[in-house]
DRENTORKOL-3810 file (N, C-alpha, C; in nm, 4 decimals):
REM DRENTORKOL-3810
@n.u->-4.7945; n.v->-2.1035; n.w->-1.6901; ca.u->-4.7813; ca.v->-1.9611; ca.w->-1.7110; c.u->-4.6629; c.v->-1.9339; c.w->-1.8020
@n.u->-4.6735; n.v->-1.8547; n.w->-1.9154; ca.u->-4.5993; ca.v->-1.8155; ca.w->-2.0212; c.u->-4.5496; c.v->-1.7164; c.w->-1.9820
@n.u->-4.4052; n.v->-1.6655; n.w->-1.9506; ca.u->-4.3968; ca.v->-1.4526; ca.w->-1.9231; c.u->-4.2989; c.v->-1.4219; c.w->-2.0155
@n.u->-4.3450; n.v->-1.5035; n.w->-2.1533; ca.u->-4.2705; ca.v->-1.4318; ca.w->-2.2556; c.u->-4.3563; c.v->-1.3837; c.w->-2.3373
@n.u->-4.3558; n.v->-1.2388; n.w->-2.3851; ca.u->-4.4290; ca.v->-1.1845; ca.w->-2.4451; c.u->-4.4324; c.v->-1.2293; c.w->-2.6003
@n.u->-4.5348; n.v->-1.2262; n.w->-2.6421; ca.u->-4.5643; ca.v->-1.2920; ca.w->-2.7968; c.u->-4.4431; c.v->-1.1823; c.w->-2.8658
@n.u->-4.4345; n.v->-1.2642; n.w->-3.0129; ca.u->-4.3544; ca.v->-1.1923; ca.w->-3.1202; c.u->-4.4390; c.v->-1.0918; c.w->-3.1228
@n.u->-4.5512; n.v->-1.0442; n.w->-3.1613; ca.u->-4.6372; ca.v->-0.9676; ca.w->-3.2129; c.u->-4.6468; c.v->-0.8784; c.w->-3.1363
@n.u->-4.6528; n.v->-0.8852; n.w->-3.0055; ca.u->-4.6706; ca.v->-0.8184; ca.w->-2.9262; c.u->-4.5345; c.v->-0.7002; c.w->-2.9250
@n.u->-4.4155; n.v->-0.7751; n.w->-2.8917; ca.u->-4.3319; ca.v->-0.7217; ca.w->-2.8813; c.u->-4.2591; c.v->-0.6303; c.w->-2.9733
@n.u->-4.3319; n.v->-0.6818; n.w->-3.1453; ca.u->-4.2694; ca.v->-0.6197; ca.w->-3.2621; c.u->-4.3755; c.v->-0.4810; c.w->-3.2128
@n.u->-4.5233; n.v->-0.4954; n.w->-3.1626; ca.u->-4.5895; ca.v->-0.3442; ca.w->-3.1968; c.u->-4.5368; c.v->-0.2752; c.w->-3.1227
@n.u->-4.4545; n.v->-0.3587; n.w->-2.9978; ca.u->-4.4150; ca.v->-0.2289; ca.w->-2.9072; c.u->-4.2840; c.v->-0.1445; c.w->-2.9515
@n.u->-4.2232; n.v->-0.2451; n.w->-3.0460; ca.u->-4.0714; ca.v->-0.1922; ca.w->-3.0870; c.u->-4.1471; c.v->-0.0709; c.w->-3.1468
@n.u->-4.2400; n.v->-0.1180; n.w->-3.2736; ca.u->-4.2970; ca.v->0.0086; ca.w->-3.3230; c.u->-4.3609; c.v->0.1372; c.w->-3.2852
@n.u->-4.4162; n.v->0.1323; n.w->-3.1635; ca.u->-4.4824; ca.v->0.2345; ca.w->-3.0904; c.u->-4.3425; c.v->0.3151; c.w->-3.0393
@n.u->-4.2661; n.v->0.2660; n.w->-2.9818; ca.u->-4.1547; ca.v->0.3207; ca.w->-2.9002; c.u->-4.0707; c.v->0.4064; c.w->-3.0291
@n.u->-4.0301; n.v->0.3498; n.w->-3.1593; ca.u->-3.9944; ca.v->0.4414; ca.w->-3.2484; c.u->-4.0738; c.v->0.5187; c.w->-3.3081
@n.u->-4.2173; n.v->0.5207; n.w->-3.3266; ca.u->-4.2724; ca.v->0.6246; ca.w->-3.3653; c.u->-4.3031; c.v->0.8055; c.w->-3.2663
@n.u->-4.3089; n.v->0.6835; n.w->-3.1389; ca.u->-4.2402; ca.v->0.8595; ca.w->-3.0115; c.u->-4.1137; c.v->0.8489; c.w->-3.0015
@n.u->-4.0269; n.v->0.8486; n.w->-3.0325; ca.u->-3.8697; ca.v->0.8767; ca.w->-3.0825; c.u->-3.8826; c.v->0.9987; c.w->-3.2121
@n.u->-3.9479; n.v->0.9180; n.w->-3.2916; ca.u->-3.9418; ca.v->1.0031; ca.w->-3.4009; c.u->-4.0475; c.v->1.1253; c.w->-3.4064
@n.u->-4.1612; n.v->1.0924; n.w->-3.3248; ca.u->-4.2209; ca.v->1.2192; ca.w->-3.2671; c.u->-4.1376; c.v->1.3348; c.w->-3.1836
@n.u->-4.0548; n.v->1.3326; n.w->-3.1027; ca.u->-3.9786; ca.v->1.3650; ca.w->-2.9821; c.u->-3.9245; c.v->1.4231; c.w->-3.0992
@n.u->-3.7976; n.v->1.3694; n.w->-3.1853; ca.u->-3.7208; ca.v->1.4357; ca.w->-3.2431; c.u->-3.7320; c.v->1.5489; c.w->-3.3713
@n.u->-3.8721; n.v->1.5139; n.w->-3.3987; ca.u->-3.9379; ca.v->1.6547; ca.w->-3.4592; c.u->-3.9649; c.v->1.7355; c.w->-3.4202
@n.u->-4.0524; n.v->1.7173; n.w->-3.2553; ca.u->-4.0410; ca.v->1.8315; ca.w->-3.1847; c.u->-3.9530; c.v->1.8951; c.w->-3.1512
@n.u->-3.8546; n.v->1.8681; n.w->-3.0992; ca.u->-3.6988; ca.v->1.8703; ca.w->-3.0693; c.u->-3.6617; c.v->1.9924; c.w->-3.1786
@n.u->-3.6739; n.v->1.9493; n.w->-3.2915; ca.u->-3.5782; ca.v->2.0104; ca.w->-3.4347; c.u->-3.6573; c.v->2.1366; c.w->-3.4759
@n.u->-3.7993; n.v->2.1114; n.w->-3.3867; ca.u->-3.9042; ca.v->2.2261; ca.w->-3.4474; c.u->-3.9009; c.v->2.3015; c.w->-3.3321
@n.u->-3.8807; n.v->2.3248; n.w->-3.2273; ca.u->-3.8875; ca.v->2.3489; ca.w->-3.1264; c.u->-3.9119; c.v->2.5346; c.w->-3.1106
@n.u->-3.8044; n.v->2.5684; n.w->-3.1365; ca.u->-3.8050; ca.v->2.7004; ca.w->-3.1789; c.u->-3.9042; c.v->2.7846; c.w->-3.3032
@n.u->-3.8954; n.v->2.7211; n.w->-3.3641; ca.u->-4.0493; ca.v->2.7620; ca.w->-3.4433; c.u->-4.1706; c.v->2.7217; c.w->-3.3887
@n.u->-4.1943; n.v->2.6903; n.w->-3.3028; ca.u->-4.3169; ca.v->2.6303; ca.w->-3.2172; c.u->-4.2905; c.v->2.7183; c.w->-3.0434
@n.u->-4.2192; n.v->2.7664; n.w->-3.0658; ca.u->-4.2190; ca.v->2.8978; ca.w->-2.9764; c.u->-4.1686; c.v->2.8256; c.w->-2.8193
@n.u->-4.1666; n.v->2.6812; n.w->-2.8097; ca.u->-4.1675; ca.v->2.5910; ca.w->-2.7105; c.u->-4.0533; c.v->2.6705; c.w->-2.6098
@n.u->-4.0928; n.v->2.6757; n.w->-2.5034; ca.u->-3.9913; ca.v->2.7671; ca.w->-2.3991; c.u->-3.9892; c.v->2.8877; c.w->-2.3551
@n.u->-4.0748; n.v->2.9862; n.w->-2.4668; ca.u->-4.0677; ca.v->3.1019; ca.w->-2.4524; c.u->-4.2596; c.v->3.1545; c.w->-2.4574
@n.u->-4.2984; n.v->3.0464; n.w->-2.4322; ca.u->-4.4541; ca.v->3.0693; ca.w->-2.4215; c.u->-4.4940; c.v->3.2097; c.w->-2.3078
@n.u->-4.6267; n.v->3.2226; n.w->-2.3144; ca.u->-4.6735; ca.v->3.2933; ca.w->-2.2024; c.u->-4.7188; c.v->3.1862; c.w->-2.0740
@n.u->-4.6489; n.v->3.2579; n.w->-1.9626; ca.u->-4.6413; ca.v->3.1825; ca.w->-1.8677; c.u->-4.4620; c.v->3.0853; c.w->-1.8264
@n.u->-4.4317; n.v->3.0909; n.w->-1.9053; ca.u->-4.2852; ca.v->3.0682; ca.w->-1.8837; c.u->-4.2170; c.v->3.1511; c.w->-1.8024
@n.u->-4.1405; n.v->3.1079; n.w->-1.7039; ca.u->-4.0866; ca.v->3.2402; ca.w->-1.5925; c.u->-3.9488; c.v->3.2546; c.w->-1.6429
@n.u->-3.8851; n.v->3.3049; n.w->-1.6612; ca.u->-3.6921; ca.v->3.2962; ca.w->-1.6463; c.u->-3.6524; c.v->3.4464; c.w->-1.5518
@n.u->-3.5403; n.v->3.4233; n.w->-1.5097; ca.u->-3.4977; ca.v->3.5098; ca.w->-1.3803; c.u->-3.3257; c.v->3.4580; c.w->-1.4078
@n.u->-3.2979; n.v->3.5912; n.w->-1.4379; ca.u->-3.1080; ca.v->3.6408; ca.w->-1.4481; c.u->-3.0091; c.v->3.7254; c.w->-1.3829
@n.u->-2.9393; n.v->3.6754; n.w->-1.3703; ca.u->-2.8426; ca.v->3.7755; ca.w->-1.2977; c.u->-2.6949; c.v->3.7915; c.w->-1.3583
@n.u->-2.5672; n.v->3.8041; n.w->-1.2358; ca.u->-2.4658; ca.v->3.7622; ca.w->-1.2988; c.u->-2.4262; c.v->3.6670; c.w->-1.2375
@n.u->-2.4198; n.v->3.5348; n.w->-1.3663; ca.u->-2.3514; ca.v->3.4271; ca.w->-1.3311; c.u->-2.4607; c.v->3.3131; c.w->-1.3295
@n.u->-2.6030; n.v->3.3596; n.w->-1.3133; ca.u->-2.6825; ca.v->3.2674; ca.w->-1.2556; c.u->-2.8178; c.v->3.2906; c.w->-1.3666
@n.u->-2.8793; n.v->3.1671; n.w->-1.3718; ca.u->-3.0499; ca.v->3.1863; ca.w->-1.4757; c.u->-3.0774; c.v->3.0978; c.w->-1.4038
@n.u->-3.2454; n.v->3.1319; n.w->-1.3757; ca.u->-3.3376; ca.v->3.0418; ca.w->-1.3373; c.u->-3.4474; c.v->3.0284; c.w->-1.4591
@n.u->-3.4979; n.v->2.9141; n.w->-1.4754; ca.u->-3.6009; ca.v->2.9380; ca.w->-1.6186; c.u->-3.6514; c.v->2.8426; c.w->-1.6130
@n.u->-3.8185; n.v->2.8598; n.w->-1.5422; ca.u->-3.9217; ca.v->2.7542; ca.w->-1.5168; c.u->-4.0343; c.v->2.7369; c.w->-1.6068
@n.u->-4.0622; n.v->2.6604; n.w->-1.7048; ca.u->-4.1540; ca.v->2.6479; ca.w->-1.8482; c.u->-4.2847; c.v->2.5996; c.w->-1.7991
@n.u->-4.3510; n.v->2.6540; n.w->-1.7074; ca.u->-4.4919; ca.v->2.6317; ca.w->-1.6496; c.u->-4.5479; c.v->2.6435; c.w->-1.7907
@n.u->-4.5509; n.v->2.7329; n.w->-1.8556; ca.u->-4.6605; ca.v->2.7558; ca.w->-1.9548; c.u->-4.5973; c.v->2.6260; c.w->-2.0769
@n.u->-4.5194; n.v->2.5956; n.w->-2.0952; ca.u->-4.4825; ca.v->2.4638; ca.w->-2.1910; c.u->-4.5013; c.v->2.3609; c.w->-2.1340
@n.u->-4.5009; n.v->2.3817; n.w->-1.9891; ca.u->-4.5162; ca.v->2.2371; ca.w->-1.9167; c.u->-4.6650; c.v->2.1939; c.w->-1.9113
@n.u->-4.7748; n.v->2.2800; n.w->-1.9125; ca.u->-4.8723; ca.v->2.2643; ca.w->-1.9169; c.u->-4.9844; c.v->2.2449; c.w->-2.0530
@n.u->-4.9188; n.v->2.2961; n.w->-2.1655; ca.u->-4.9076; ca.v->2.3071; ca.w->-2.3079; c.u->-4.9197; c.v->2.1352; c.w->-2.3212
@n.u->-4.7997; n.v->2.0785; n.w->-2.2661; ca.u->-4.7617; ca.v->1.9439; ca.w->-2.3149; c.u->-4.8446; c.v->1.8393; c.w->-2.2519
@n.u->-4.8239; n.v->1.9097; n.w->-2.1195; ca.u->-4.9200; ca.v->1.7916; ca.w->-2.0349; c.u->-5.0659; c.v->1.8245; c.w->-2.0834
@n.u->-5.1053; n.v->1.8802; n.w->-2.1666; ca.u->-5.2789; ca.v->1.8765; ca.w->-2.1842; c.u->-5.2572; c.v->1.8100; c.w->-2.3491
@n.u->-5.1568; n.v->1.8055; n.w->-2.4363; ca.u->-5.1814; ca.v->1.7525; ca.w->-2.5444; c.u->-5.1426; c.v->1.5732; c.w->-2.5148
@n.u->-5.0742; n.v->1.5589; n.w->-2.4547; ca.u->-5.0633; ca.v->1.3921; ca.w->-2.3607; c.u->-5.1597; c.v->1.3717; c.w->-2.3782
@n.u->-5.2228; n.v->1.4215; n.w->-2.2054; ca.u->-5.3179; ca.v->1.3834; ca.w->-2.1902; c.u->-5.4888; c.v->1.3416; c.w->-2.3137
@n.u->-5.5094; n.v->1.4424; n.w->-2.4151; ca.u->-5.5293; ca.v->1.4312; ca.w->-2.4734; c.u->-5.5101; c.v->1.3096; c.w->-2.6010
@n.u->-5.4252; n.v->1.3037; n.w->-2.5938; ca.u->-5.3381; ca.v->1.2007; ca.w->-2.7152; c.u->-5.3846; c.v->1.0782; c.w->-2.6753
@n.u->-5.3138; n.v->1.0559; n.w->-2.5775; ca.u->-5.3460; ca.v->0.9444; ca.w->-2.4466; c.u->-5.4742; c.v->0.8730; c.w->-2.3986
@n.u->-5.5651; n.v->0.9939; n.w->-2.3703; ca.u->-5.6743; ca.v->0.9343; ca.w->-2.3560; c.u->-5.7885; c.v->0.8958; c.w->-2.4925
@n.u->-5.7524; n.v->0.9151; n.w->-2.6218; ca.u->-5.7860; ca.v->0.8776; ca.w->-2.7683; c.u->-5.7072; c.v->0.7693; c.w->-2.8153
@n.u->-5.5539; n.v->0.7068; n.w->-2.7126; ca.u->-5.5559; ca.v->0.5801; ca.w->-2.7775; c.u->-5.5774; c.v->0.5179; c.w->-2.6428
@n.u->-5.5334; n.v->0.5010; n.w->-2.5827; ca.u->-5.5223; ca.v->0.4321; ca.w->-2.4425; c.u->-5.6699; c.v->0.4075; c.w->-2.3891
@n.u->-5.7994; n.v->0.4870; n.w->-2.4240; ca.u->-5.9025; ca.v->0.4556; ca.w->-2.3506; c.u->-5.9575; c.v->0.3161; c.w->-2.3938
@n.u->-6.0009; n.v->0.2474; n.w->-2.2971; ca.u->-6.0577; ca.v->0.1425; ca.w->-2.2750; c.u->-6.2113; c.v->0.1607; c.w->-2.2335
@n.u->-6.2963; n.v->0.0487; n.w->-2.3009; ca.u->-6.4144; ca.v->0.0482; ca.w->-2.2343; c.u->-6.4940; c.v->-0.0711; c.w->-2.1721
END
């Protein structure tokens, strides 16, 4: 039994892992022009001294384009 992962293997993963880095950090930089946070369905709640601010509607935004993404590379048959 070998449990070292091939060169090849390990170079695509270096590559996969920086291409969602560099995905992440576009979103990141675009963020605000992509309305991210302030969607419909986003709750926030203020007072003095205190914010609550729960991104249901971004959280669900994201988790359906994942999922999506995800299941177009990741599916197996």
């Amino acid at each position: 039994m070998n449990a070292q992962p091939s060169p090849e293997g390990l170079g695509r993963l270096i590559i996969v892992i920086g291409l969602a880095l560099v995905a992440l950090g576009v979103i990141v930089s675009f963020a605000r022009t992509l309305r991210l946070g302030s969607l419909p369905g986003d709750l926030h709640w203020s007072g003095r001294g205190w914010q609550i601010w729960v991104p249901l509607g971004t959280s669900l935004l994201v988790s359906l384009l994942l999922t999506i993404i995800l299941n177009l590379f990741l599916r197996r048959r």
